[in-house]
GUVEX-6471 format. One record per residue (C-alpha): residue number from 0; residue in one letter; x, y, z. Coordinates in Angstrom, 2 decimals. Each point is the difference from the previous one (the first is absolute). Layout:
N
<r i="NUM" aa="A" x="X" y="Y" z="Z"/>
...
end
This chain:
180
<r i="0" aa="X" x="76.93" y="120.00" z="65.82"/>
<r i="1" aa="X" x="-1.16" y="-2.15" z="-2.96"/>
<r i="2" aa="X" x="-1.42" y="-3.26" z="0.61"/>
<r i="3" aa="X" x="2.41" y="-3.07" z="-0.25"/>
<r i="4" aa="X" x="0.48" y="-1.74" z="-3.36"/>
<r i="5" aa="X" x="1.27" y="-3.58" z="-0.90"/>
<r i="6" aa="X" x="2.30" y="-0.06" z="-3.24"/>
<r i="7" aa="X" x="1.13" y="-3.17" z="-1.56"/>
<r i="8" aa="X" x="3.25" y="0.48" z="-1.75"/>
<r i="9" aa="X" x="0.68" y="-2.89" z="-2.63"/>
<r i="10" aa="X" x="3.26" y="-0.94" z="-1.94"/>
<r i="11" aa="X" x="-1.16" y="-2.14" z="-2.54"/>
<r i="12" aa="X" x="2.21" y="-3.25" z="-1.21"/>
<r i="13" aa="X" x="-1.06" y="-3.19" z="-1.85"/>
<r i="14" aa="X" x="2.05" y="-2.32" z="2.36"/>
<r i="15" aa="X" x="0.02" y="2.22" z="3.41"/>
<r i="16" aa="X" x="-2.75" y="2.99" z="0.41"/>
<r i="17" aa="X" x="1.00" y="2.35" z="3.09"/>
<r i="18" aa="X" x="-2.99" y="1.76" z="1.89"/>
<r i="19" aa="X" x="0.16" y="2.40" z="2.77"/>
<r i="20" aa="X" x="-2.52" y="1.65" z="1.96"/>
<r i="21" aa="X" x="0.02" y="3.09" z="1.67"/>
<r i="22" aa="X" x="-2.53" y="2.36" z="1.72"/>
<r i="23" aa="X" x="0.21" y="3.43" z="0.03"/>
<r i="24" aa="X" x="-1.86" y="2.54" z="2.58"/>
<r i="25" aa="X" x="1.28" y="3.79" z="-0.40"/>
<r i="26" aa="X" x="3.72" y="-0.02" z="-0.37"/>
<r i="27" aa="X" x="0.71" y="-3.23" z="1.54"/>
<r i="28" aa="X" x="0.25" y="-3.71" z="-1.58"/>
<r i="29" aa="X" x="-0.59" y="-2.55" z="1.87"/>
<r i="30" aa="X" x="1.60" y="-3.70" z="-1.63"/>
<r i="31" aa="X" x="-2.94" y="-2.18" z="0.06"/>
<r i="32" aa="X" x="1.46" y="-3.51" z="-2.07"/>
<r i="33" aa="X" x="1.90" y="-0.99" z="-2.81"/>
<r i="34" aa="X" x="1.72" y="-2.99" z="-1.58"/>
<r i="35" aa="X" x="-0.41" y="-1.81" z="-3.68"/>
<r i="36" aa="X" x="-1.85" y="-2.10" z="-1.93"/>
<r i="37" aa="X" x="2.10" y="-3.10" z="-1.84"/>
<r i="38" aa="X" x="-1.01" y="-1.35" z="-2.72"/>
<r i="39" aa="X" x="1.78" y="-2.91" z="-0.59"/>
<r i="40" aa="X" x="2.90" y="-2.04" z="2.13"/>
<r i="41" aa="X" x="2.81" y="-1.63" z="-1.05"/>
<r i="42" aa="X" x="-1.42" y="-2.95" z="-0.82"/>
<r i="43" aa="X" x="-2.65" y="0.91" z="-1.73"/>
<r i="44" aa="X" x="1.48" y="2.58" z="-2.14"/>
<r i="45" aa="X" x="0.17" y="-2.05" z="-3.07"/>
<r i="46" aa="X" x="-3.82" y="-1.00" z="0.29"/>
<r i="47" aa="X" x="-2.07" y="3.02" z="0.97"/>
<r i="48" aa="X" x="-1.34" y="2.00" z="-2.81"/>
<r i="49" aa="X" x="-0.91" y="3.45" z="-0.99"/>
<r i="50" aa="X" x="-3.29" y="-0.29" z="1.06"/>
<r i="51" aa="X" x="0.22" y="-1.85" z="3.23"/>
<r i="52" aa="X" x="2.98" y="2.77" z="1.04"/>
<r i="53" aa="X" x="-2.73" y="2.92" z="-0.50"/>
<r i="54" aa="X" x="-2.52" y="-1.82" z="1.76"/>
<r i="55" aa="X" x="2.42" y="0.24" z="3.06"/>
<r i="56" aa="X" x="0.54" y="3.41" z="-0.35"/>
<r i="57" aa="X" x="-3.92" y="0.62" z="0.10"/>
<r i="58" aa="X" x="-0.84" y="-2.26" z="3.14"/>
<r i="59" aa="X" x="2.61" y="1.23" z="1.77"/>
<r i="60" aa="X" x="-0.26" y="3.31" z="-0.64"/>
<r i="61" aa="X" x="-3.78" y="-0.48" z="0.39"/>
<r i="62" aa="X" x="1.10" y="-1.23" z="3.67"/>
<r i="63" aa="X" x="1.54" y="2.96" z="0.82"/>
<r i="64" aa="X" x="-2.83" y="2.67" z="-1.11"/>
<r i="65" aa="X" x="-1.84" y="-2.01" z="2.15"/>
<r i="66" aa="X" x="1.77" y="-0.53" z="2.96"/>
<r i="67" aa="X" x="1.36" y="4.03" z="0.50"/>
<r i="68" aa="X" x="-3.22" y="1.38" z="-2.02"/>
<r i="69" aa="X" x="2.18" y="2.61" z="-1.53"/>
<r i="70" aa="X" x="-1.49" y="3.51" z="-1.81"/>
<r i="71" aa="X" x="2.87" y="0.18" z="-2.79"/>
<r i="72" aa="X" x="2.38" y="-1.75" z="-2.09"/>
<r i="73" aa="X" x="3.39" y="1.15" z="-0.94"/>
<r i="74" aa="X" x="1.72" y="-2.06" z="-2.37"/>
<r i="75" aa="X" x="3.28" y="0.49" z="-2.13"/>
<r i="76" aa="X" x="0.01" y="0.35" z="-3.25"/>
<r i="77" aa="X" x="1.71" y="-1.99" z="-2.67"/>
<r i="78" aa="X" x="3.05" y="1.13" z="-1.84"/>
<r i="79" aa="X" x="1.22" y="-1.31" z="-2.98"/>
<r i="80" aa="X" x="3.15" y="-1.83" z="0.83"/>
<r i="81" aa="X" x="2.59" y="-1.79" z="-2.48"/>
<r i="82" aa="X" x="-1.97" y="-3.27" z="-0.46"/>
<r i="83" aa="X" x="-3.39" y="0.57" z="-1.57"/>
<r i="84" aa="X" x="-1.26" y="-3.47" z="1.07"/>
<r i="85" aa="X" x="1.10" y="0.55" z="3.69"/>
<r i="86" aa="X" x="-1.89" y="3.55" z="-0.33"/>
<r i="87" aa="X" x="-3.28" y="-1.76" z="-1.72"/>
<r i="88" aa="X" x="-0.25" y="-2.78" z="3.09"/>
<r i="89" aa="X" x="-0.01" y="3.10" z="2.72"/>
<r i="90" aa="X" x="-2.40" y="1.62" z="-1.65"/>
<r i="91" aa="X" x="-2.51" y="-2.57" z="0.15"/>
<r i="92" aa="X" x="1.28" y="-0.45" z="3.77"/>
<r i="93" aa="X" x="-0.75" y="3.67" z="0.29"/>
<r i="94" aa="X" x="-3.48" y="0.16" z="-2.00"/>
<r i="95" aa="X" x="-1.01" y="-3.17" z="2.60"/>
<r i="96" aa="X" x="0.98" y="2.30" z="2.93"/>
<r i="97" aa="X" x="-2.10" y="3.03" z="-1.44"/>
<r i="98" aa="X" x="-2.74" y="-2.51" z="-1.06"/>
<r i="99" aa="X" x="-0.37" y="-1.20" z="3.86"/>
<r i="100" aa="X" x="-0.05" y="4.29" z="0.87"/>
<r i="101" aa="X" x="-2.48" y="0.43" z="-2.25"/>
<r i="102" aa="X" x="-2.10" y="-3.20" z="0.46"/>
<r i="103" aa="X" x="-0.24" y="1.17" z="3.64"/>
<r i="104" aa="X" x="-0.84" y="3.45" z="-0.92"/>
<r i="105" aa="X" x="2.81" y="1.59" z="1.12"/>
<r i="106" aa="X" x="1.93" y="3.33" z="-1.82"/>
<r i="107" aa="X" x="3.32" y="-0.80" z="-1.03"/>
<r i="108" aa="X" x="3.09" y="2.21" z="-0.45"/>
<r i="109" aa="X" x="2.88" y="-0.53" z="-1.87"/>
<r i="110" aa="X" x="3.74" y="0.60" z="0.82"/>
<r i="111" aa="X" x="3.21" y="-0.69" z="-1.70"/>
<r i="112" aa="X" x="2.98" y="-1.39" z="2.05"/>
<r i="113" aa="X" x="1.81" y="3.76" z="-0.45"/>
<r i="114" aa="X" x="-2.23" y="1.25" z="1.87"/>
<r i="115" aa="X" x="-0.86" y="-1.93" z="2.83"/>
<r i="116" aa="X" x="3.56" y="-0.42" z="0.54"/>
<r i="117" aa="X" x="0.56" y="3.58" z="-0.55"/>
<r i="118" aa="X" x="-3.18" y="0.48" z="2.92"/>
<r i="119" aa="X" x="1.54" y="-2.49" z="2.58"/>
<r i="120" aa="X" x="3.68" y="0.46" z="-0.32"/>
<r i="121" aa="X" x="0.51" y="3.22" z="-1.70"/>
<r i="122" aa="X" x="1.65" y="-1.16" z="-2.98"/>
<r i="123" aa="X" x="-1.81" y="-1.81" z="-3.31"/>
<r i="124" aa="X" x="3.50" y="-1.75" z="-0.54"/>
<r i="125" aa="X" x="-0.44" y="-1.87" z="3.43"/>
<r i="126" aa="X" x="1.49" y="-3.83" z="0.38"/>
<r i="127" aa="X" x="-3.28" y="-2.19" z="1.34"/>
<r i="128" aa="X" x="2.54" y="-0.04" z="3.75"/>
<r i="129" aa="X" x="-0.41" y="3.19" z="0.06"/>
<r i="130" aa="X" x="-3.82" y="-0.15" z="-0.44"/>
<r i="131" aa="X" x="-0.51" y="-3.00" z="2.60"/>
<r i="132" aa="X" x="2.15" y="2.57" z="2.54"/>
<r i="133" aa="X" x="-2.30" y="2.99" z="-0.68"/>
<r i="134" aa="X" x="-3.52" y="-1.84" z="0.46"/>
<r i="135" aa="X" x="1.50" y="-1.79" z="2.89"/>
<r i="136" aa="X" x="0.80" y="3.41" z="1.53"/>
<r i="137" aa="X" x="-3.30" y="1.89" z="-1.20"/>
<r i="138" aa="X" x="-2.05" y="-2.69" z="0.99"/>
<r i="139" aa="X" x="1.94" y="-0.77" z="3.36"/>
<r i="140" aa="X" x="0.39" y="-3.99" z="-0.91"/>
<r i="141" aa="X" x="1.86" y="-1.72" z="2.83"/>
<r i="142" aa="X" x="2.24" y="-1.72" z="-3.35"/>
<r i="143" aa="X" x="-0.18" y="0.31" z="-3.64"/>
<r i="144" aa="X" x="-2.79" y="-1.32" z="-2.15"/>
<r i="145" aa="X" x="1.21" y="-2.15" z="-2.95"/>
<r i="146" aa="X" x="0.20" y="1.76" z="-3.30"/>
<r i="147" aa="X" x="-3.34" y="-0.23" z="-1.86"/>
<r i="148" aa="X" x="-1.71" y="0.90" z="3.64"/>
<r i="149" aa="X" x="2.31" y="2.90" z="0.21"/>
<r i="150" aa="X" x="-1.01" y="1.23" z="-3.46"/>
<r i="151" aa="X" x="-3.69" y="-0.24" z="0.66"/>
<r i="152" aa="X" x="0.12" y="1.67" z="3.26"/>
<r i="153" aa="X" x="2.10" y="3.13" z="-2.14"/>
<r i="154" aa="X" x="-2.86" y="-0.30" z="-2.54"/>
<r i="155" aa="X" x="-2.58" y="0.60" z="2.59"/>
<r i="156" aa="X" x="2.00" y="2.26" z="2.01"/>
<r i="157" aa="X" x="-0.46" y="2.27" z="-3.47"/>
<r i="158" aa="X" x="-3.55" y="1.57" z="0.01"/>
<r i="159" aa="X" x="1.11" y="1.67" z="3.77"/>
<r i="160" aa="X" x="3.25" y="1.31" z="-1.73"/>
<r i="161" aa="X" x="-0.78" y="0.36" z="-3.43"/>
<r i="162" aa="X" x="-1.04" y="3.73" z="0.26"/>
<r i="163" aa="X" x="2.60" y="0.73" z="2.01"/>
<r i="164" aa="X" x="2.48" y="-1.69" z="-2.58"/>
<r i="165" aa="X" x="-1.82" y="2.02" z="-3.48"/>
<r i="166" aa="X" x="0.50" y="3.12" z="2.22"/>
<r i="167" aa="X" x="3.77" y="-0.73" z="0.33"/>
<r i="168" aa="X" x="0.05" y="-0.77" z="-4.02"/>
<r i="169" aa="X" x="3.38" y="0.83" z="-1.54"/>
<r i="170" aa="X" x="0.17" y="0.53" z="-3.87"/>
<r i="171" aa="X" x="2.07" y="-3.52" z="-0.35"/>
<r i="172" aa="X" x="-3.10" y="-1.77" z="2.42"/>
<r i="173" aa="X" x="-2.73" y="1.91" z="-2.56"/>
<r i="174" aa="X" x="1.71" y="-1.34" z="-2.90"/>
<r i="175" aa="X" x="0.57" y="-3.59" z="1.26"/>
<r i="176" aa="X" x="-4.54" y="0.31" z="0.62"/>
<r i="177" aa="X" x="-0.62" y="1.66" z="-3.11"/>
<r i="178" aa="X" x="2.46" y="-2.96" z="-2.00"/>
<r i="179" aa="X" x="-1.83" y="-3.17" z="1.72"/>
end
């Protein structure tokens, strides 16, 4: 049996950043926390700048390393989506997230949404219900953790399946890898 390791899964946003933690000892995973980081509330939406918003992202995530000592990161990766600013301010959400891995001298791996959703609920075309369901059931949650959780715990749910996912590989799952 291998010894136990602590993954931190992180789903990067500017305004909400989701983080679940999971440890993982042979074939089993045991839930160890999750929840998110907010950057700003409703009130102070209007006032809370760029900077100030990635400083939350660091503490908090600087929190967490600290509080569940993990050994890994797993963290999704951006796509490009229709709006180039909207992609631009997660990406700087995301490089703070990687920045508080790194600062902390932990390795960090890299996941698109395809995939983790393809790992947790078998399909990469999953609705985010369907993903809350899945890492409830893995995971055996008494209810289901809010979305961003729910995506962190799949991301750090991914380094115990990934293999078993890229052995599974179909030619349409190779192509979707190879394209992002």
């Amino acid at each position: 049996m291998s010894d136990p390791i602590i993954i931190l899964g992180i789903d990067p946003g500017l305004r909400v950043t989701g983080f679940g933690v999971v440890e993982k000892s042979g074939d089993k995973i045991l839930y160890l926390g999750s929840g998110v980081i907010k950057t700003v509330s409703a009130k102070e939406e209007a006032r809370d700048s760029l900077p100030e918003r990635i400083q939350i992202i660091l503490e908090g995530l600087f929190e967490v390393i600290d509080q569940y000592k993990p050994k890994q990161v797993a963290i999704e990766k951006v796509f490009v989506n229709v709006n180039p600013q909207s992609t631009l301010l997660l990406g700087q959400a995301r490089g703070a997230a990687i920045s508080a891995a790194v600062i902390k001298k932990l390795p960090v791996y890299e996941y698109t949404a395809l995939q983790v959703k393809k790992s947790v609920v078998g399909s990469g075309h999953a609705k985010k219900e369907q993903v809350q369901e899945m890492v409830k059931r893995l995971l055996n949650l008494p209810g289901l953790p809010g979305p961003d959780a729910a995506d962190a715990l799949g991301l750090a749910i991914m380094p115990v399946s990934y293999t078993h996912l890229r052995a599974h590989e179909t030619r349409e799952d190779l192509v979707c890898r190879l394209l992002l």
